[in-house]
C-alpha positions in Angstrom: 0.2 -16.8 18.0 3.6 -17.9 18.1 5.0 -14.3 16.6 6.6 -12.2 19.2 6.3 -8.7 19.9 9.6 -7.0 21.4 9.1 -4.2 23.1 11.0 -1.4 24.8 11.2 -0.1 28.3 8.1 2.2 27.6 6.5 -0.5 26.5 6.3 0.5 22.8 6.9 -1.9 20.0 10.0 -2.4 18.4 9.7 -5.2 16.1 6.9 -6.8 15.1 8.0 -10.8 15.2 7.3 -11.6 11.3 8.4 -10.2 8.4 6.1 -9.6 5.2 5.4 -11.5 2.1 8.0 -11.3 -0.3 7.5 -8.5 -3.3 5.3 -6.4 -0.8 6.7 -3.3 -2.0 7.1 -4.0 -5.8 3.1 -4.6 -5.3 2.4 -1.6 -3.8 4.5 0.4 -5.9 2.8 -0.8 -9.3 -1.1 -0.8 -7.3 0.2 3.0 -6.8 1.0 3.7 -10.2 -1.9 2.1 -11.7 -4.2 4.2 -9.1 -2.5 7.5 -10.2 -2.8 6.6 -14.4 -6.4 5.6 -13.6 -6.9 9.2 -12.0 -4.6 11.2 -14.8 -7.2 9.4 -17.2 -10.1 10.2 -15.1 -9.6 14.0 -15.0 -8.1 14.3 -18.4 -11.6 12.9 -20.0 -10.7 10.2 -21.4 -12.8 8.1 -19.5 -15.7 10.4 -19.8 -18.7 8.9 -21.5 -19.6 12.0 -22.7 -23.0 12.3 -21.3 -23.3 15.4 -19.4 
């Protein structure tokens, strides 16, 4: 692996040598909000099929 690790005098990690894939965080915010509309439908019956 050519990604470095820097770490500190304690020997924790500082920086982690590599930066993420770009729109990262507009990803997860839209997986989140479809996970919470999914569960506002869930308990709010709409996805019920109405069997029991």
């Amino acid at each position: 692996m050519a990604d470095e690790i820097l770490k500190n005098e304690s020997g924790e990690i500082m920086v982690l040598g590599h930066s993420p894939w770009p729109g990262y965080r507009k990803a997860f915010y839209i997986i989140f909000a479809l996970g919470i509309f999914y569960l506002v439908l869930a308990f709010s019956g709409l996805l019920s099929s109405g069997g029991h």
